[in-house]
N, C-alpha and C positions, 0 to 999 in steps of 0.2 A: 769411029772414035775409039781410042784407045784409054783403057780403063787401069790407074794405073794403083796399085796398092796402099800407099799413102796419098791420096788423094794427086793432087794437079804437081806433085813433087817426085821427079825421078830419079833413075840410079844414077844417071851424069850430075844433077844437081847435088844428089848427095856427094858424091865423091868431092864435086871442086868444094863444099862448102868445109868438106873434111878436112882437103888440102890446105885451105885457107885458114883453118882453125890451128891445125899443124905449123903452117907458116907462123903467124901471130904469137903464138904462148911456147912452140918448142916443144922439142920430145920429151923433154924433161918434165914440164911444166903440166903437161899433161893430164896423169896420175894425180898432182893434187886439184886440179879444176874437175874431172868427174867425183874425186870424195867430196868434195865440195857442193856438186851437184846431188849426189848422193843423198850427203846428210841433209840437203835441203828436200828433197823429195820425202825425206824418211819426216822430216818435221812439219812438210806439207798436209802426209796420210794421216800422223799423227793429231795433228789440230783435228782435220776434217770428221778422224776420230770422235775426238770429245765432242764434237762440235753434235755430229749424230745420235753420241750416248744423251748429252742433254733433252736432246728432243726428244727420244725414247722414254727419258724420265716424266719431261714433261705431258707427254699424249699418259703416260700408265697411271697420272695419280689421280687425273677424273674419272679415269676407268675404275679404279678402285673404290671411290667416293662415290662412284655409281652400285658398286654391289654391294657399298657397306650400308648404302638409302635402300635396298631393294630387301637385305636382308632383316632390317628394322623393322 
């Protein structure tokens, strides 16, 4: 069984879906559909960002209400 780096998707598949992608939007067209993708990925990390900072906030302020009761 061959084990292939991207999981069940190979270098043939990548290629026709590249061709195909090529075919569809144009050499041109290109360049703005990955900044496109781009800044969506950049605004994906970003949420996921605050999304973790919240949580972070949230778990530290009973940690804190616990050493400010301990030190009472």
């Amino acid at each position: 069984m061959a084990v292939y780096p991207l999981g069940v998707i190979g270098i043939w598949q990548i290629a026709i879906i590249a061709l195909i992608i090529l075919l569809l939007f144009g050499g041109k067209k290109i360049p703005e559909l990955m900044k496109g993708i781009g800044k969506g990925v950049k605004s994906f990390k970003d949420g996921m960002q605050e999304v973790d900072d919240q949580i972070n906030q949230a778990d530290a302020a009973p940690k804190k209400e616990e050493a400010a009761d301990k030190e009472a």
